[in-house]
N, C-alpha and C positions, 0 to 999 in steps of 0.2 A: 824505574820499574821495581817493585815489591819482590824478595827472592825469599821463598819459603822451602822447607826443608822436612823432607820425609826423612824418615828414621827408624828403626829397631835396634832396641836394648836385648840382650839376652839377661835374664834374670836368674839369680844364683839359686831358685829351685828348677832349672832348666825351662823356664815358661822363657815367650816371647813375647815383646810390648811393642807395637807398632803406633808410632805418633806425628803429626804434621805443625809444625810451628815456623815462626819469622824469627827465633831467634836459637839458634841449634844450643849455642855454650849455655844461654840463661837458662834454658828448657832443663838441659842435662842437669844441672848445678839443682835445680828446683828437686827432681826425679831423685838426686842423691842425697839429700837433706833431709827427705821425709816431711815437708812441706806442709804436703798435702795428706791428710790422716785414709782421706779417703782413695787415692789414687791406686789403681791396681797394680803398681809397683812398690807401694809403700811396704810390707810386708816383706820382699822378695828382693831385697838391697842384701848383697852390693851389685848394683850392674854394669855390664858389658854392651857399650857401642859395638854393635856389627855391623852395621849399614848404614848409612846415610847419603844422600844425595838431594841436589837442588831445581827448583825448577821455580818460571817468574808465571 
């Protein structure tokens, strides 16, 4: 069975990002790279894992 992963970042202008993915570390690693030009944490690095938890 598939285990995918709810999460929030806290974001270093105090915003919060809430996300759902299958792979927690890749996702994070993606989120602190700056990747993605478009992503609404892109701007607002460096972030903070607050939460996360799993479900299938």
């Amino acid at each position: 069975m598939k285990r995918y992963y709810v999460y929030i970042l806290k974001c270093a202008d105090g915003s919060y990002y809430t996300g759902i993915t299958g792979n927690l570390e890749q996702r994070l690693r993606i989120h602190e790279s700056g990747e993605n030009i478009g992503c609404y944490t892109y701007s607002r690095r460096p972030l903070t894992l607050v939460y996360y938890d799993y479900f299938t």
